[in-house]
C-alpha positions in Angstrom: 0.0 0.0 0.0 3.1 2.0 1.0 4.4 1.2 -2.3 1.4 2.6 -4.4 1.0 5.7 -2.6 4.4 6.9 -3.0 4.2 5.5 -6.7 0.9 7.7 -6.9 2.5 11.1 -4.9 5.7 10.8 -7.8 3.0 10.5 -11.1 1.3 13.6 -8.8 4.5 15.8 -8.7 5.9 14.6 -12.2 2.7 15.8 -13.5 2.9 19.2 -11.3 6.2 19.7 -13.0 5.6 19.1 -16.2 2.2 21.7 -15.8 4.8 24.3 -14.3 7.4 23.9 -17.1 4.1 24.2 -19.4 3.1 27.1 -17.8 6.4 28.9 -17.6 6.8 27.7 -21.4 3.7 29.3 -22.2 4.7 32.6 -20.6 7.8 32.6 -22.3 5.7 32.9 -25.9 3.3 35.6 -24.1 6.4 37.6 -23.8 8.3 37.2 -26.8 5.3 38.1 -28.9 4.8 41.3 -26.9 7.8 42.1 -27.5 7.6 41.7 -30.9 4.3 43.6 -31.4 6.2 46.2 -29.8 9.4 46.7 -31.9 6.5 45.9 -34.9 4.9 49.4 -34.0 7.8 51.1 -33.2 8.8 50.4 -36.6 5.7 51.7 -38.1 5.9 54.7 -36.1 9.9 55.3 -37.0 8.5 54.2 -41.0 5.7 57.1 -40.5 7.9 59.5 -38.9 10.3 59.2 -41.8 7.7 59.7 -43.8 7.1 62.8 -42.6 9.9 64.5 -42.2 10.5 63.3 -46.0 7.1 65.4 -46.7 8.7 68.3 -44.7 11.5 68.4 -46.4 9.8 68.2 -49.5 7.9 71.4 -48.7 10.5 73.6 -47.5 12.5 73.3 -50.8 9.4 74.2 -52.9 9.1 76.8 -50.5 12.6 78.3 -50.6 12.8 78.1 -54.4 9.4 79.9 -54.6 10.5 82.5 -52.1 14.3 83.0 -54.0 12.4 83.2 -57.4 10.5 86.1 -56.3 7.7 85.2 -59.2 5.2 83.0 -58.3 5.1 82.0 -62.6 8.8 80.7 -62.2 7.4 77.6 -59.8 3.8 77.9 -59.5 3.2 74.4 -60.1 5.4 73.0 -58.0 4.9 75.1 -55.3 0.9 75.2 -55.6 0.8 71.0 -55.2 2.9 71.1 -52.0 2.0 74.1 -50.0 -1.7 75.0 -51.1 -2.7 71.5 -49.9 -1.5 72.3 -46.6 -2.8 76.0 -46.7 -6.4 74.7 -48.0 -6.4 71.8 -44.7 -5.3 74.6 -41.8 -8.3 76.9 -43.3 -10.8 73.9 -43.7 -10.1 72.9 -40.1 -9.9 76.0 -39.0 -13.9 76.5 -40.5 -14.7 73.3 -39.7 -14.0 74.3 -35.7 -15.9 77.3 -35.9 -19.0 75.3 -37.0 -18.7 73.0 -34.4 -19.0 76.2 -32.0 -14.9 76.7 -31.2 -14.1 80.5 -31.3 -11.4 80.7 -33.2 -8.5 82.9 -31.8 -5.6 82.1 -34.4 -5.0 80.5 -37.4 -2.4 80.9 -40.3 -3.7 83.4 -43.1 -1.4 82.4 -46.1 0.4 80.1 -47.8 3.9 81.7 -46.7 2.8 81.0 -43.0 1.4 77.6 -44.1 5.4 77.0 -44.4 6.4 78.4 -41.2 7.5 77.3 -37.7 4.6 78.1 -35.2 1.6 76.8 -34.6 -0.9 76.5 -37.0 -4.7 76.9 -35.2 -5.8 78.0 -31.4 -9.1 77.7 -30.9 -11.5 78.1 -27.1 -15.0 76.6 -26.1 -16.2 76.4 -22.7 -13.3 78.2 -21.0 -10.9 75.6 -22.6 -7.8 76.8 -25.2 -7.2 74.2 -27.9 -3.2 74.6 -29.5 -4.2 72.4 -33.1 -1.9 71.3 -35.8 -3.6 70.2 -38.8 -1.8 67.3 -40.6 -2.7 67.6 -44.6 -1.4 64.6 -44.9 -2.2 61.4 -47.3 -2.3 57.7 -46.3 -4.0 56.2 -43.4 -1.1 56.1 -41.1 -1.2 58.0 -37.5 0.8 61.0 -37.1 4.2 60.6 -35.4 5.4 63.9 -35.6 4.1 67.1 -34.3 7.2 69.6 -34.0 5.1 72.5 -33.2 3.7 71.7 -30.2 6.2 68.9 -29.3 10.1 70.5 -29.3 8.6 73.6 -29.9 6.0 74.0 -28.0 7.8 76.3 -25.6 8.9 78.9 -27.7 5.5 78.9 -29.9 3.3 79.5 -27.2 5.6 81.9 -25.7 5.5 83.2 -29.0 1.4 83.1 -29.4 1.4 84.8 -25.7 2.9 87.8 -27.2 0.5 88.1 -30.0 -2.1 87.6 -28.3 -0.8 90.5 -25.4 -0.8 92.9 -28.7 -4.5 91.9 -29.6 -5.2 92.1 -25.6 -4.0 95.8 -25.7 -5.1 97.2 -28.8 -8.1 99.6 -28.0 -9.7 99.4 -31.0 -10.8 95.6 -30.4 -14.6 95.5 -27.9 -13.4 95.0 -24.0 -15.1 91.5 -24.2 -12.6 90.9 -26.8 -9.5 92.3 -25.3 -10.0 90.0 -21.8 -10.7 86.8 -23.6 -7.3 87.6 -25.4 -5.7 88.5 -21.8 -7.0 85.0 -20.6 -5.8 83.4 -23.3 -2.5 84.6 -22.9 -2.1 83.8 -19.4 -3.4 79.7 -20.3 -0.4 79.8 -22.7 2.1 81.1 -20.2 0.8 78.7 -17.7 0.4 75.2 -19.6 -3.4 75.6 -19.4 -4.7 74.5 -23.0 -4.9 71.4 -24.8 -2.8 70.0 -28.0 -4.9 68.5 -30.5 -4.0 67.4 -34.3 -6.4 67.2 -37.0 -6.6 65.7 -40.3 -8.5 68.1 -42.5 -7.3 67.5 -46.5 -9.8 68.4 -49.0 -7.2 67.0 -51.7 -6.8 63.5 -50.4 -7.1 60.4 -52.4 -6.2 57.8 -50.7 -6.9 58.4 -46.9 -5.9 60.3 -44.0 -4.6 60.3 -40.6 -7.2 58.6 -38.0 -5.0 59.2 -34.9 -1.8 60.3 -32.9 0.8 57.4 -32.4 1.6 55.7 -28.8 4.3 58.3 -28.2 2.2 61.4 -29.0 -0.6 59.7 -27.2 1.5 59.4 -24.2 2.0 63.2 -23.9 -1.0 64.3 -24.3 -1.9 65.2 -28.0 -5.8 64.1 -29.0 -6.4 63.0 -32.7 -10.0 65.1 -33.5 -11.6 63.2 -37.2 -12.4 66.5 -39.1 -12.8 64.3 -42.0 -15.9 62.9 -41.0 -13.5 59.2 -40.8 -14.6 58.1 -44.5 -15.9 61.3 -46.7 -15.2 64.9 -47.6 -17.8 68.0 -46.4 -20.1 67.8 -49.7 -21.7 71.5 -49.1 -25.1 69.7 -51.2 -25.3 66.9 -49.2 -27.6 68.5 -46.0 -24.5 67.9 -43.4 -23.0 70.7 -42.2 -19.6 69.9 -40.9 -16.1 67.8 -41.8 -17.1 65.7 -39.1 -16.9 65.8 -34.9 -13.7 66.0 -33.1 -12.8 62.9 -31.3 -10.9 63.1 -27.9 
């Protein structure tokens, strides 16, 4: 009887072990495909980064040739179907906002600023300032790379502060005017607003950005669909927005 028991106790702890090691094994894959999913979107992120700055890059050389030309009929083309696309997405978003109720404090009035280091859109509602970079941008890939409001940030809103101090002061704007611009102002100085990247392209063809990427995500920034997620504003169609911002 002895015998059996201790026969039966060493199947029970063989077995045990051989669970454990099964277990343990089993962990083991967990992690190693975690780990893989990970460097797998860090490389998409790094791909779409790239791709980014590669569209940056792109449009400051139109830019600076169109600028040293000093004739818009030496590089019109070229510069039109690289910096009017972005121009034409900063104003749509910038209109879309305002439907959707958003006073809007700031946004970029040309295509020269369309070009230029800053940031592109501050809007308000309810007491809360929005800092928005709209990201023209083709493809359905998230956005990686928001300079403006990421490396930048400090000096743009430092920047923006002392605009909006000018507008603040100037006696010609209403008194209601003048203290939301003082408020605003202070938010900026103080960290208190809200960075936010939309998508608005009203030349796209084949898609466009549906959301910030884990690091951008991490920080702070919220993706708002101005794009309505799968069709353009159609001013005939009886809807009258891009679409809702999405926290």
């Amino acid at each position: 009887m002895e015998q059996q028991l201790g026969a039966a106790a060493g199947q029970g702890a063989t077995a045990a072990n051989e669970l454990a090691a099964a277990a343990q094994a089993d962990k083991a894959v967990i992690e190693a495909n975690a780990t893989e999913d990970l460097l797998r979107q860090q490389r998409l992120d790094d791909q779409a980064a790239d791709a980014a700055r590669r569209q940056d890059l792109e449009v400051d050389r139109a830019f600076t040739e169109w600028d040293q030309n000093g004739t818009a009929e030496q590089s019109a083309y070229e510069t039109t179907q690289r910096l009017a696309k972005g121009l034409a997405g900063e104003k749509a978003a910038a209109e879309a906002l305002g439907r959707e109720g958003y006073d809007v404090l700031y946004y970029k009035p040309d295509i020269a600023g369309t070009n230029q280091g800053g940031i592109d859109i501050v809007v308000q509602k309810d007491g809360q300032l929005y800092l928005v970079d709209n990201k023209a941008l083709e493809g359905w890939r998230n956005v990686s790379s928001v300079s403006a409001l990421d490396k930048n940030v400090t000096a743009n809103t430092q920047s923006m502060a002392e605009l909006f101090d000018s507008y603040a002061n100037d006696p010609a704007r209403p008194a209601t005017e003048q203290d939301m611009y003082s408020a605003a102002a202070e938010k900026l100085r103080s960290g208190g607003y809200e960075k936010v990247v939309t998508n608005a392209n009203l030349a796209a063809v084949s898609g466009f950005p549906q959301d910030v990427s884990g690091r951008l995500d991490e920080l702070g920034f919220k993706m708002w669909d101005l794009m309505g997620k799968a069709r353009l504003h159609d001013p005939d169609s009886g809807t009258g927005d891009l679409g809702t911002p999405q926290s």
